[in-house]
mmCIF entry with sequence, helices, sheets and N, C-alpha, C, O atoms, coordinates in Angstrom:
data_MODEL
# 
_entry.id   MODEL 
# 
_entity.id                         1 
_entity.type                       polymer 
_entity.pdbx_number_of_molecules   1 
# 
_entity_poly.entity_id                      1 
_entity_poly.type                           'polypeptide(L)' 
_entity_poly.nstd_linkage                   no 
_entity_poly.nstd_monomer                   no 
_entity_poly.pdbx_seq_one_letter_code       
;(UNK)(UNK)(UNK)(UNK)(UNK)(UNK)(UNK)(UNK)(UNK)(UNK)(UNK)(UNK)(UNK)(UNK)(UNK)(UNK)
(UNK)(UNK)(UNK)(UNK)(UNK)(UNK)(UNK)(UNK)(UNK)(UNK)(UNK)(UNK)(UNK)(UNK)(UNK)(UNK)
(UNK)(UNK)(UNK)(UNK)(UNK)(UNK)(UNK)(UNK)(UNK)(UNK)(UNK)(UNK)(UNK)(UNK)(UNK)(UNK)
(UNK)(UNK)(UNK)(UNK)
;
_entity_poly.pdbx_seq_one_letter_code_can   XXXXXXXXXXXXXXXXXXXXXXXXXXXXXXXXXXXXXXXXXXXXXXXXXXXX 
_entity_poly.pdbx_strand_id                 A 
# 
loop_
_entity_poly_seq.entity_id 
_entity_poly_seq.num 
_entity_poly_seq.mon_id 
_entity_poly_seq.hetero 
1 1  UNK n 
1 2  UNK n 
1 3  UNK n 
1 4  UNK n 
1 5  UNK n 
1 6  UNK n 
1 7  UNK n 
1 8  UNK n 
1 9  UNK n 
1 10 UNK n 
1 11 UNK n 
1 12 UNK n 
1 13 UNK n 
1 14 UNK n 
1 15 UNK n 
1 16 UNK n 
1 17 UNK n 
1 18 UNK n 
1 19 UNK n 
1 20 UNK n 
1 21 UNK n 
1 22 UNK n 
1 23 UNK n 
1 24 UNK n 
1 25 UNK n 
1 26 UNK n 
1 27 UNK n 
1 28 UNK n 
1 29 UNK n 
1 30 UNK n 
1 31 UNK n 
1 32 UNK n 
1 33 UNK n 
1 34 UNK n 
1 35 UNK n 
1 36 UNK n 
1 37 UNK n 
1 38 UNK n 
1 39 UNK n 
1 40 UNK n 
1 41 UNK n 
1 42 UNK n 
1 43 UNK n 
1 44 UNK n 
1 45 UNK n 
1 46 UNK n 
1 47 UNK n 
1 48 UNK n 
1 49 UNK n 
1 50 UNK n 
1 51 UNK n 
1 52 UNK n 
# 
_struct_asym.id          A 
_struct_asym.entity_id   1 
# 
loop_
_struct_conf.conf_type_id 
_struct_conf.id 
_struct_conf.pdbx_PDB_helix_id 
_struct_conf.beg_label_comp_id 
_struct_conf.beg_label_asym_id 
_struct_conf.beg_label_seq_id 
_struct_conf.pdbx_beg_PDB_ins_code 
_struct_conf.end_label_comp_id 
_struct_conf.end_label_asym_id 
_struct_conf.end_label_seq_id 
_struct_conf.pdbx_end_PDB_ins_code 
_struct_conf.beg_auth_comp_id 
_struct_conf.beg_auth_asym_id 
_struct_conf.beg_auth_seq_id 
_struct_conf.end_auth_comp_id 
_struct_conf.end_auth_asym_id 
_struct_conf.end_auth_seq_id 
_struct_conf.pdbx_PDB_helix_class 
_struct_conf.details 
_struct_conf.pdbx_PDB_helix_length 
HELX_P HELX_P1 AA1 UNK A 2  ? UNK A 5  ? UNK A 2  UNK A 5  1 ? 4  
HELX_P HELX_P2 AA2 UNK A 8  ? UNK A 15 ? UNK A 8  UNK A 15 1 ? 8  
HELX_P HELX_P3 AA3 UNK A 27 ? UNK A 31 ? UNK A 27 UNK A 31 1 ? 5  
HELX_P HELX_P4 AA4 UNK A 36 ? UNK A 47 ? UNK A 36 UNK A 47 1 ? 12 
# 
_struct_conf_type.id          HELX_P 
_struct_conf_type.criteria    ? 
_struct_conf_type.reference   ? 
# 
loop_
_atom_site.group_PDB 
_atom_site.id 
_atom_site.type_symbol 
_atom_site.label_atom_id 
_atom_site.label_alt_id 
_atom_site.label_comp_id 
_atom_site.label_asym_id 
_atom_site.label_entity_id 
_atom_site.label_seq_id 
_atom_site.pdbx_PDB_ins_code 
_atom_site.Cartn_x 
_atom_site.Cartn_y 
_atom_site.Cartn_z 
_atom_site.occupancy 
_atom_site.B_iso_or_equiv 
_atom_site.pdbx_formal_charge 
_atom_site.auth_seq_id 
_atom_site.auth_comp_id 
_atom_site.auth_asym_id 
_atom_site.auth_atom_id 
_atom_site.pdbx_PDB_model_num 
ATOM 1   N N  . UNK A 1 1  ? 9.017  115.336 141.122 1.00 0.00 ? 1  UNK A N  1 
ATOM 2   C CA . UNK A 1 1  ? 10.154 116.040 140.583 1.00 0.00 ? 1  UNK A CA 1 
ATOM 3   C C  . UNK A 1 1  ? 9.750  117.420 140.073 1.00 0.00 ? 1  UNK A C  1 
ATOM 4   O O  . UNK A 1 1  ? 10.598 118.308 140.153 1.00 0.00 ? 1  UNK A O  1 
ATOM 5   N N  . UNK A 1 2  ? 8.479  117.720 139.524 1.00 0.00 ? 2  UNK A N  1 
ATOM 6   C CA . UNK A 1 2  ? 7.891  118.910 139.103 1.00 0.00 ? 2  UNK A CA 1 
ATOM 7   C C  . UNK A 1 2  ? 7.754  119.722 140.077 1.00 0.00 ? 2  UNK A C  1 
ATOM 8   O O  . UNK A 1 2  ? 8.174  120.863 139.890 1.00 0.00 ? 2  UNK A O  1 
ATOM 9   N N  . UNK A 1 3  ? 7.288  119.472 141.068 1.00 0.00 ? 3  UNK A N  1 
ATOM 10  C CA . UNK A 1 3  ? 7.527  120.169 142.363 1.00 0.00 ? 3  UNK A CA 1 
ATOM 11  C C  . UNK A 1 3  ? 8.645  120.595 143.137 1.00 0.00 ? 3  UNK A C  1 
ATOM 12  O O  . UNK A 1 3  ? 8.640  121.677 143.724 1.00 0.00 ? 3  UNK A O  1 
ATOM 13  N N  . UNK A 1 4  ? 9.674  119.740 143.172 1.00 0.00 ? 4  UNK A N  1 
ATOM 14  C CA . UNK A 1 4  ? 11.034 120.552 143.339 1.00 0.00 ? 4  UNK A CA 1 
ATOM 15  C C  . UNK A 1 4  ? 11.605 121.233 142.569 1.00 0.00 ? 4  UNK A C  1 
ATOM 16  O O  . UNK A 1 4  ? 12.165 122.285 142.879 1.00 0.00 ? 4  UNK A O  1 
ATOM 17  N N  . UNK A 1 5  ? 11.551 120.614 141.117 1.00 0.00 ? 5  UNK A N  1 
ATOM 18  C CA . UNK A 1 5  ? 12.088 121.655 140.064 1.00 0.00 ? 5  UNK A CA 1 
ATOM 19  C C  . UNK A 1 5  ? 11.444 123.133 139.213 1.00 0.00 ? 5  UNK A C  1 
ATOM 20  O O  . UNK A 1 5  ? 12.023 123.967 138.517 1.00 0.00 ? 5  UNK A O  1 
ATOM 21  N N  . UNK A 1 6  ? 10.147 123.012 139.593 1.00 0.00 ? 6  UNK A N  1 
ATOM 22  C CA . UNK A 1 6  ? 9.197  123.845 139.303 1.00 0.00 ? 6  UNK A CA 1 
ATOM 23  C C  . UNK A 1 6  ? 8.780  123.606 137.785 1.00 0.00 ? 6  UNK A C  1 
ATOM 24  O O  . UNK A 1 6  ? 7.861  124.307 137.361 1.00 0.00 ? 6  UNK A O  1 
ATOM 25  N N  . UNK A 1 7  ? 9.264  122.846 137.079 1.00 0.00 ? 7  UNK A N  1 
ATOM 26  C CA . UNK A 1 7  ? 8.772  122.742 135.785 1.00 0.00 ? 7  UNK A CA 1 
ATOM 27  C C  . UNK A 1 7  ? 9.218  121.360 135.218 1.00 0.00 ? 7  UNK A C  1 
ATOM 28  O O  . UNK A 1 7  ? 10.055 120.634 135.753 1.00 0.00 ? 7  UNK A O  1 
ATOM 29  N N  . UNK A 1 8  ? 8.413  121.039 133.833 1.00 0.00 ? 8  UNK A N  1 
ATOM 30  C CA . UNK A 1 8  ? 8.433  119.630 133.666 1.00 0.00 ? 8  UNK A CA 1 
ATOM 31  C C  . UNK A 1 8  ? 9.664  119.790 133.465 1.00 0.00 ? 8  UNK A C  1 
ATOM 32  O O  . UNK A 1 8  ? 10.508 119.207 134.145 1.00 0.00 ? 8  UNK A O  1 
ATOM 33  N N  . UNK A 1 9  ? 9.972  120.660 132.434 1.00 0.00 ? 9  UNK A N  1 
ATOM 34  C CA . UNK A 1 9  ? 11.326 120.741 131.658 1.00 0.00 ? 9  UNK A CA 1 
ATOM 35  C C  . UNK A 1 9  ? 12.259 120.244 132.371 1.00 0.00 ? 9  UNK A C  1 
ATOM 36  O O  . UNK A 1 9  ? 12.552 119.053 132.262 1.00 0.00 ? 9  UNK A O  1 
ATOM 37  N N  . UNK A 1 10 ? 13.116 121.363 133.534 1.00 0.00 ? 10 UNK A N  1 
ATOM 38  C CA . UNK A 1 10 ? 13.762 121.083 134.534 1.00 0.00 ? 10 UNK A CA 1 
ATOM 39  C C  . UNK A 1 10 ? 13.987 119.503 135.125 1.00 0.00 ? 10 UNK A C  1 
ATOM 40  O O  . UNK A 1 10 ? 15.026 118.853 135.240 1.00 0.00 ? 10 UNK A O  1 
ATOM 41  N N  . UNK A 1 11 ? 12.182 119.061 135.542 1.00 0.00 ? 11 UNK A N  1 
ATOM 42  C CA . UNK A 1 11 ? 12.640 118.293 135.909 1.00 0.00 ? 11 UNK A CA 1 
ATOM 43  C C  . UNK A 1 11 ? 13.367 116.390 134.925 1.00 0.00 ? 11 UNK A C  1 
ATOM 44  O O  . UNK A 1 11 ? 14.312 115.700 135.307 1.00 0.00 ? 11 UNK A O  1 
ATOM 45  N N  . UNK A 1 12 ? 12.791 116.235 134.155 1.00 0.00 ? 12 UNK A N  1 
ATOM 46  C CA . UNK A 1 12 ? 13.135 115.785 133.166 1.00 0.00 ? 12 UNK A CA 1 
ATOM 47  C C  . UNK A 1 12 ? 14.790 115.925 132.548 1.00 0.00 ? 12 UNK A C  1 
ATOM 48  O O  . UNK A 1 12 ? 15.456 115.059 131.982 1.00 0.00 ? 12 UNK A O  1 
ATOM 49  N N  . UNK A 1 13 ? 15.075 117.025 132.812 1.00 0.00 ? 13 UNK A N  1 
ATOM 50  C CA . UNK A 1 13 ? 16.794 117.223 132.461 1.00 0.00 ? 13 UNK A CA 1 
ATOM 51  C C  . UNK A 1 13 ? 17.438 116.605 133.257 1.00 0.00 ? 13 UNK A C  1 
ATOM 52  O O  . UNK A 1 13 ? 18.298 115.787 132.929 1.00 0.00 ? 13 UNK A O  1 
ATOM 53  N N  . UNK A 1 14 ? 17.139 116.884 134.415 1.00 0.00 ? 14 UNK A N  1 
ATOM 54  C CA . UNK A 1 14 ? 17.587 116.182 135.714 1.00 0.00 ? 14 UNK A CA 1 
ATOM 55  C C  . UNK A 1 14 ? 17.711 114.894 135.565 1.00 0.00 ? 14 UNK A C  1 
ATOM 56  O O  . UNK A 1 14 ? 18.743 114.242 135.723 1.00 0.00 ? 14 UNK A O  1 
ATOM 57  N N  . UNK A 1 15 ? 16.605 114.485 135.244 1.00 0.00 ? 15 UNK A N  1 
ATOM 58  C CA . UNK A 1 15 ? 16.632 113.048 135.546 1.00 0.00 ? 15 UNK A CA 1 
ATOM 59  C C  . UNK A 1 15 ? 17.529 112.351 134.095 1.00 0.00 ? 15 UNK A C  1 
ATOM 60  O O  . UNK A 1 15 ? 18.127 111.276 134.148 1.00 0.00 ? 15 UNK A O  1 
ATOM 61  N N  . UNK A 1 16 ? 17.468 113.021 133.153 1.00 0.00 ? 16 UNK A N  1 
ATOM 62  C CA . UNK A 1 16 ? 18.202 112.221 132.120 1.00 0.00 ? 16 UNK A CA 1 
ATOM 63  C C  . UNK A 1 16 ? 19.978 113.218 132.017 1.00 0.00 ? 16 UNK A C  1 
ATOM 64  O O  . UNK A 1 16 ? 20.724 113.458 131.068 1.00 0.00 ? 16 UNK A O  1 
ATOM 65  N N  . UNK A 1 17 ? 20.045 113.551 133.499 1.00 0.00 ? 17 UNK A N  1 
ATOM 66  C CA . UNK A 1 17 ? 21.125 114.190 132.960 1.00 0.00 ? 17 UNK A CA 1 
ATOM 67  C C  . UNK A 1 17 ? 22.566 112.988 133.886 1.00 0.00 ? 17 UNK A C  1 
ATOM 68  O O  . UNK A 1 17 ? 22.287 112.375 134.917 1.00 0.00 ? 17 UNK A O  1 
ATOM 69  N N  . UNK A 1 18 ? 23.603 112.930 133.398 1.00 0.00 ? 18 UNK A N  1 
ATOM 70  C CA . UNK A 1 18 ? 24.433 112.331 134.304 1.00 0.00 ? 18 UNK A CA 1 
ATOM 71  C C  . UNK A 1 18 ? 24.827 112.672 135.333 1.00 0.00 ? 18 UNK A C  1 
ATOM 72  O O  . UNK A 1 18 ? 25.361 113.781 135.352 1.00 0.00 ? 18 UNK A O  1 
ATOM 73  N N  . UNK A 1 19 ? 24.749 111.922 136.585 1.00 0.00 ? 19 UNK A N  1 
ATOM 74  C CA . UNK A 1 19 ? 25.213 113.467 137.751 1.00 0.00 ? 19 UNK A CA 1 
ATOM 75  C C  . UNK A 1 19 ? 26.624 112.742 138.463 1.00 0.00 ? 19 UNK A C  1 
ATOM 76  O O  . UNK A 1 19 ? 27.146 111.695 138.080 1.00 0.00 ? 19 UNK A O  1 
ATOM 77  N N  . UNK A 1 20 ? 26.895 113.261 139.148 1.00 0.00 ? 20 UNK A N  1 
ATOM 78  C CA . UNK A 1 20 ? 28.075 112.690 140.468 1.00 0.00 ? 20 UNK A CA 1 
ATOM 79  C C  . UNK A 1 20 ? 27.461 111.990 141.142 1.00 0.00 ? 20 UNK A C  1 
ATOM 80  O O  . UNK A 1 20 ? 27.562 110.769 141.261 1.00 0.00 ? 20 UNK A O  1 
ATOM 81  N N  . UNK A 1 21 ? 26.593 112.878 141.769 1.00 0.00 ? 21 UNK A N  1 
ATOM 82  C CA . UNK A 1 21 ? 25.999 111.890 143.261 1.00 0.00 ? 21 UNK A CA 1 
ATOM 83  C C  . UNK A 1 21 ? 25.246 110.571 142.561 1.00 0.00 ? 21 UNK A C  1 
ATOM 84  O O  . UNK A 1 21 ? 24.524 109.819 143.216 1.00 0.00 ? 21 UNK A O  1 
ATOM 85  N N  . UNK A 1 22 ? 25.450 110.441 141.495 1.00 0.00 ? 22 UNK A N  1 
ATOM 86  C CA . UNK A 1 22 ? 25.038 108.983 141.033 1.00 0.00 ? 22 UNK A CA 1 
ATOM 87  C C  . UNK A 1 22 ? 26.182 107.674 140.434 1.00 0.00 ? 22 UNK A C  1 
ATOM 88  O O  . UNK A 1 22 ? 25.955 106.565 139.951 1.00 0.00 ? 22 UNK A O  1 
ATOM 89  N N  . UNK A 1 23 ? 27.314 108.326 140.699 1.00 0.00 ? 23 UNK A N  1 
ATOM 90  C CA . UNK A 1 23 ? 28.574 107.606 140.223 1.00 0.00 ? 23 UNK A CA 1 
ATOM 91  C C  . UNK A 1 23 ? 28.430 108.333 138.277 1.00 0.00 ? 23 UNK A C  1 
ATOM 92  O O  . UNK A 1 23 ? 28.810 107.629 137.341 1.00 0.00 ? 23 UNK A O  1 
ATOM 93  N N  . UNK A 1 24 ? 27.958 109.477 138.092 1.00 0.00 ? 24 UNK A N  1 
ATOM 94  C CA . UNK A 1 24 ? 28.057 109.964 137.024 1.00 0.00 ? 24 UNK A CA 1 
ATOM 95  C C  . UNK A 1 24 ? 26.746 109.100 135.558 1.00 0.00 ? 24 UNK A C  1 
ATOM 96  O O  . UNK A 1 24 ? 26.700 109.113 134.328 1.00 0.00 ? 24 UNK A O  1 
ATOM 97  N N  . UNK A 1 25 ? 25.897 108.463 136.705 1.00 0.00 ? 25 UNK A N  1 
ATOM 98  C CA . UNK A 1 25 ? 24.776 107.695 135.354 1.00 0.00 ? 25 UNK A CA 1 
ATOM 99  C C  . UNK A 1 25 ? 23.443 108.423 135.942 1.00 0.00 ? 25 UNK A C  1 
ATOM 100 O O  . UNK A 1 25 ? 23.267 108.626 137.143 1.00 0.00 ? 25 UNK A O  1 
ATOM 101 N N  . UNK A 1 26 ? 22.694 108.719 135.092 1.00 0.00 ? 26 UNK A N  1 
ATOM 102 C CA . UNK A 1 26 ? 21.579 108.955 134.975 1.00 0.00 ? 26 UNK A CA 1 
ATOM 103 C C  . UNK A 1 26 ? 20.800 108.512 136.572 1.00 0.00 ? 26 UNK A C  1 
ATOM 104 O O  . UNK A 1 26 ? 21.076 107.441 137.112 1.00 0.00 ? 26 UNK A O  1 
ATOM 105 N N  . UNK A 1 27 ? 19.710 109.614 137.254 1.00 0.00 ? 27 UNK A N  1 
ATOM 106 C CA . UNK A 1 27 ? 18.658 109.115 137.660 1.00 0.00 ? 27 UNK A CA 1 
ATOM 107 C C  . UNK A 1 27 ? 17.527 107.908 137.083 1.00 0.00 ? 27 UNK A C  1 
ATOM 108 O O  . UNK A 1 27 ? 17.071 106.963 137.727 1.00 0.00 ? 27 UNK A O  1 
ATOM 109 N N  . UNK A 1 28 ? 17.281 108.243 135.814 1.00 0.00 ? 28 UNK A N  1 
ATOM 110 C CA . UNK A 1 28 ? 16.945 107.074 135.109 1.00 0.00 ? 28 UNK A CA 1 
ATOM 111 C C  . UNK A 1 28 ? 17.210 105.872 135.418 1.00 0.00 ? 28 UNK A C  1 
ATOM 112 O O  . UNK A 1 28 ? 16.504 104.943 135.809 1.00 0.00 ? 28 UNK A O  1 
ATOM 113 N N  . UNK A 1 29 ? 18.789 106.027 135.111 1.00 0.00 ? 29 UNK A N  1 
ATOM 114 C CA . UNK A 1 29 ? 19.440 104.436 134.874 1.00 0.00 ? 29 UNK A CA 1 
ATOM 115 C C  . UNK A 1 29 ? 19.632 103.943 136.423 1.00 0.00 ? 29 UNK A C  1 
ATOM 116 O O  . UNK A 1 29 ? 19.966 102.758 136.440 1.00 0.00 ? 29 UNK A O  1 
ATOM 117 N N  . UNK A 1 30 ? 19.514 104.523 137.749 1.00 0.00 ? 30 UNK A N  1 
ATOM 118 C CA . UNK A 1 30 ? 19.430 104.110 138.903 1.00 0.00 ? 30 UNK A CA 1 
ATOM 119 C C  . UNK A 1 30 ? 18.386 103.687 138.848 1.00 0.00 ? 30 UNK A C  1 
ATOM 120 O O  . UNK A 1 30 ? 18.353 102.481 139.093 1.00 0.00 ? 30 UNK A O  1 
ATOM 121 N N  . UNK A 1 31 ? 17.262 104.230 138.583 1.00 0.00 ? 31 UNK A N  1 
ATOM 122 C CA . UNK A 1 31 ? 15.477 103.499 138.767 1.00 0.00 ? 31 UNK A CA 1 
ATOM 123 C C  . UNK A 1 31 ? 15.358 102.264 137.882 1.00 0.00 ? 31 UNK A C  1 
ATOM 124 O O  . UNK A 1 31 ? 14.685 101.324 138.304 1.00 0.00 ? 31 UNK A O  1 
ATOM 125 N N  . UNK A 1 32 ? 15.911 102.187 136.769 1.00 0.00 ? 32 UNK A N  1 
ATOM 126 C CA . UNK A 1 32 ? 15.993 101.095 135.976 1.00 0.00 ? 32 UNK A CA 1 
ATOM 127 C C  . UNK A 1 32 ? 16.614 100.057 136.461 1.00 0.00 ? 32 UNK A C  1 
ATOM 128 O O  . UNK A 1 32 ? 16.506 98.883  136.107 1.00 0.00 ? 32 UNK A O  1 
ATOM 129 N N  . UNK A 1 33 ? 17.310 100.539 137.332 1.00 0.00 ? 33 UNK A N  1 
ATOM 130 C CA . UNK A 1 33 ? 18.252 99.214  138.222 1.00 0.00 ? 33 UNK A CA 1 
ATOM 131 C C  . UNK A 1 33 ? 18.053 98.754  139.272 1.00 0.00 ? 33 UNK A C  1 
ATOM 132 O O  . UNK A 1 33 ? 18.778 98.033  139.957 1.00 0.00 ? 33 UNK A O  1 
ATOM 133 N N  . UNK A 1 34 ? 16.315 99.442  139.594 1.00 0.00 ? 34 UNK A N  1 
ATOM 134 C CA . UNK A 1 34 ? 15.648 99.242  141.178 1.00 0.00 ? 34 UNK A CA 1 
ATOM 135 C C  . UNK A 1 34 ? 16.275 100.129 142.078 1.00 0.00 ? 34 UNK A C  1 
ATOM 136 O O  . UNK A 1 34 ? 15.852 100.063 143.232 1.00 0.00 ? 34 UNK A O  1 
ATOM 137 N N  . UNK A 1 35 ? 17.162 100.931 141.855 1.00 0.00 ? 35 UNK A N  1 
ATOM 138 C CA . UNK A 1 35 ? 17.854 101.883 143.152 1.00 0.00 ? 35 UNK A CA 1 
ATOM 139 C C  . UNK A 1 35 ? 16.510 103.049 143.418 1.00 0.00 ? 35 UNK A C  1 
ATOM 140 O O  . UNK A 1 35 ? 16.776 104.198 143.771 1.00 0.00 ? 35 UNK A O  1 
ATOM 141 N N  . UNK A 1 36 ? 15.544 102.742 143.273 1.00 0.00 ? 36 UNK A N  1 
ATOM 142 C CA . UNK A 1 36 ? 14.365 103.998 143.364 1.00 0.00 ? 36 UNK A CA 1 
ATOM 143 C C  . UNK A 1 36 ? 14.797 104.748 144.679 1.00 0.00 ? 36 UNK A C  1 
ATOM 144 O O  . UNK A 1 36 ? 15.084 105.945 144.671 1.00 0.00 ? 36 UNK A O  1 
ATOM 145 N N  . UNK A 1 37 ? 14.824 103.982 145.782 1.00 0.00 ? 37 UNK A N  1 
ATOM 146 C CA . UNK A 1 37 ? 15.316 104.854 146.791 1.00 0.00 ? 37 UNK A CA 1 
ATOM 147 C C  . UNK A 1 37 ? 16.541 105.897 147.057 1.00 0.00 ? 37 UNK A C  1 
ATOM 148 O O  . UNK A 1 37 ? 16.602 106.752 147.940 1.00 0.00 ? 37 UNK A O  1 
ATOM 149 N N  . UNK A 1 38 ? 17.350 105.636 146.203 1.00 0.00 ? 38 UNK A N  1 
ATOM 150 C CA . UNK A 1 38 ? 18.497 106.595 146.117 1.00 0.00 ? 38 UNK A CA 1 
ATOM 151 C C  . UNK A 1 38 ? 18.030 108.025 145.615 1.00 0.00 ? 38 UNK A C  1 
ATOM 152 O O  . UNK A 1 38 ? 17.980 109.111 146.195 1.00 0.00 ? 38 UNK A O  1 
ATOM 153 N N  . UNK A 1 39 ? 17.702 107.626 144.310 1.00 0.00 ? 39 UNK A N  1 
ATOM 154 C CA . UNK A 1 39 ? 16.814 108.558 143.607 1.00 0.00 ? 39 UNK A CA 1 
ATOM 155 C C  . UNK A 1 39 ? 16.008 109.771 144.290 1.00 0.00 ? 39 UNK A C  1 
ATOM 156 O O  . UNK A 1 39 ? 16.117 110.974 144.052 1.00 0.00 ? 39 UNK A O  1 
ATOM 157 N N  . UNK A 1 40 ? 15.186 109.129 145.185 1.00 0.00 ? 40 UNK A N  1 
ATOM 158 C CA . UNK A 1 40 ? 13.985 109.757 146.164 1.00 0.00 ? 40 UNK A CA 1 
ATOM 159 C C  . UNK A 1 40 ? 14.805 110.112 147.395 1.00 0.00 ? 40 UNK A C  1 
ATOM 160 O O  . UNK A 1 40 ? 14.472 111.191 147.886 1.00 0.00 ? 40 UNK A O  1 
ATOM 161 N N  . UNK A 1 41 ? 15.448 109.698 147.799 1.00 0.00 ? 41 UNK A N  1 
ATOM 162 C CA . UNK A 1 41 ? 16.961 110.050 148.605 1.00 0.00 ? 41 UNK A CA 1 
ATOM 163 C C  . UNK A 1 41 ? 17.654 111.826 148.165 1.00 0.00 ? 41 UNK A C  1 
ATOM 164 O O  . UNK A 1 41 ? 17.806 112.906 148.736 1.00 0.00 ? 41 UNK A O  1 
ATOM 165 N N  . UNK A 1 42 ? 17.837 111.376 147.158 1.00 0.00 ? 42 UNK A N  1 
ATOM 166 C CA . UNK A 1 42 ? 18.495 112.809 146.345 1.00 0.00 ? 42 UNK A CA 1 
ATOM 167 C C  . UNK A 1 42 ? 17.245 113.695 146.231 1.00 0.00 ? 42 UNK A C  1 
ATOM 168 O O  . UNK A 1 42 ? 17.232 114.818 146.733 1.00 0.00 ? 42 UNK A O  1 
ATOM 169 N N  . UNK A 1 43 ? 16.532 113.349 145.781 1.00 0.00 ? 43 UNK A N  1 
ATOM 170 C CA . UNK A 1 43 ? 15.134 114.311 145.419 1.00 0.00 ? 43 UNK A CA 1 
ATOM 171 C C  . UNK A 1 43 ? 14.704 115.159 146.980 1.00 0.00 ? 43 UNK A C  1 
ATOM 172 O O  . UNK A 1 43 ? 14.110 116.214 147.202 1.00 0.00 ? 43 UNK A O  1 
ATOM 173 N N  . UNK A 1 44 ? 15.101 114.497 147.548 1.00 0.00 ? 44 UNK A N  1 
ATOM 174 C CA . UNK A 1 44 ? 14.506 114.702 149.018 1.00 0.00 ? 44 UNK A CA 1 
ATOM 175 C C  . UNK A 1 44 ? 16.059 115.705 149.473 1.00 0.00 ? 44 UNK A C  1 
ATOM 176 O O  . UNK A 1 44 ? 15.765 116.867 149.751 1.00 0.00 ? 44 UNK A O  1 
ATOM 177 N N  . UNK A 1 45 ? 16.917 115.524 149.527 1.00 0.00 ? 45 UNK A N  1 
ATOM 178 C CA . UNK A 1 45 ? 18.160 116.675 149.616 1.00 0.00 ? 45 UNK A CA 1 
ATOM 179 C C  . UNK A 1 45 ? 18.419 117.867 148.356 1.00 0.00 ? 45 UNK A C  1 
ATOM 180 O O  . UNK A 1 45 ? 18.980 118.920 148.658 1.00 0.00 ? 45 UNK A O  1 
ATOM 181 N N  . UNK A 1 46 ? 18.106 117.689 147.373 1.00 0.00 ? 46 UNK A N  1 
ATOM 182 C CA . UNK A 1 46 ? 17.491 118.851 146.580 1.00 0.00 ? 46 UNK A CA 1 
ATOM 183 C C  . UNK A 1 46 ? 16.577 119.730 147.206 1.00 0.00 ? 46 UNK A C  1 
ATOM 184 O O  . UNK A 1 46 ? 16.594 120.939 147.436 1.00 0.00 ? 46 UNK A O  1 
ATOM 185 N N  . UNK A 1 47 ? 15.865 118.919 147.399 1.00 0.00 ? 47 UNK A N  1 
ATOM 186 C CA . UNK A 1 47 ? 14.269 120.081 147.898 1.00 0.00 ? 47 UNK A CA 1 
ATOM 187 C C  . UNK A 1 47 ? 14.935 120.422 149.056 1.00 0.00 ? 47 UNK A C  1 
ATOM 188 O O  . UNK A 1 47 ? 15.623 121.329 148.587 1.00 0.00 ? 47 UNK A O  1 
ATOM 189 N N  . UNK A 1 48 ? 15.278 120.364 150.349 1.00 0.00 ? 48 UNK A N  1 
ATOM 190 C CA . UNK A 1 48 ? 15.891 120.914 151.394 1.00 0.00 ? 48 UNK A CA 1 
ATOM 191 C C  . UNK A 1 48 ? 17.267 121.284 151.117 1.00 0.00 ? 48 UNK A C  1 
ATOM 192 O O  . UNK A 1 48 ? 18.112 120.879 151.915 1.00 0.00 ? 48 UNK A O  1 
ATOM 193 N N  . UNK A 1 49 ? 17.619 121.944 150.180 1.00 0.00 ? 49 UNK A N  1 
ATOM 194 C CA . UNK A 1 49 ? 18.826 122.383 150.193 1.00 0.00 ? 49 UNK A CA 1 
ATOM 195 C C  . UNK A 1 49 ? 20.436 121.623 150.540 1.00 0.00 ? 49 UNK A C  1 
ATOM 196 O O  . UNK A 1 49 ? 21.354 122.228 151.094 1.00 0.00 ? 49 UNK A O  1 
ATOM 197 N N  . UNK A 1 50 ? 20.487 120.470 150.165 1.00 0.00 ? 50 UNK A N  1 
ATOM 198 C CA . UNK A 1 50 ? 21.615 119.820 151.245 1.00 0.00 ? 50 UNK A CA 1 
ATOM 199 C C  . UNK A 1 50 ? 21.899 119.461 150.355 1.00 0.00 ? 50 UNK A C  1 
ATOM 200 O O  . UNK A 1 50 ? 21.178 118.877 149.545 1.00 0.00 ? 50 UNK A O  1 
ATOM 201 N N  . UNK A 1 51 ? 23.585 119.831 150.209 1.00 0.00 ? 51 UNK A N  1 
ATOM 202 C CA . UNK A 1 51 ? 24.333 119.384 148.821 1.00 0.00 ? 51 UNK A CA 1 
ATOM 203 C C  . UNK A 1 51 ? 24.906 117.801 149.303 1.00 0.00 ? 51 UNK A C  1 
ATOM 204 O O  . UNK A 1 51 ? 25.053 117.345 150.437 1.00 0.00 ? 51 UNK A O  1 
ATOM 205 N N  . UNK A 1 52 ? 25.192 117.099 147.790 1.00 0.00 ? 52 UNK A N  1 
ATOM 206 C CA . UNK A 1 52 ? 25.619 115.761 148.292 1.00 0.00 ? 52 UNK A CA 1 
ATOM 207 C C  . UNK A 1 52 ? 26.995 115.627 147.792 1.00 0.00 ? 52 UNK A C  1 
ATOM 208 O O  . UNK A 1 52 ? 27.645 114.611 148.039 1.00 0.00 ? 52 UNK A O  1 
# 
């Protein structure tokens, strides 16, 4: 995530922030629920530019 976002900060917001492309809950709270692949899914359309 430091690597796409360029900083811890960044990336850390991200992940505790609520988004859409998550039904509006946390990256967190997807990994906590075993969805890791979604997660790494999104991380992976961030870094290539591809909105979801």
């Amino acid at each position: 995530m430091i690597e796409i976002f360029g900083n811890k900060e960044d990336a850390k917001g991200w992940f505790y922030s609520s988004l859409l492309s998550f039904d509006w809950k946390r990256p967190y709270d997807y990994c906590k629920e075993g969805k890791v692949f979604e997660v790494g899914n999104e991380l992976g359309r961030i870094e290539h530019g591809i909105l979801s």
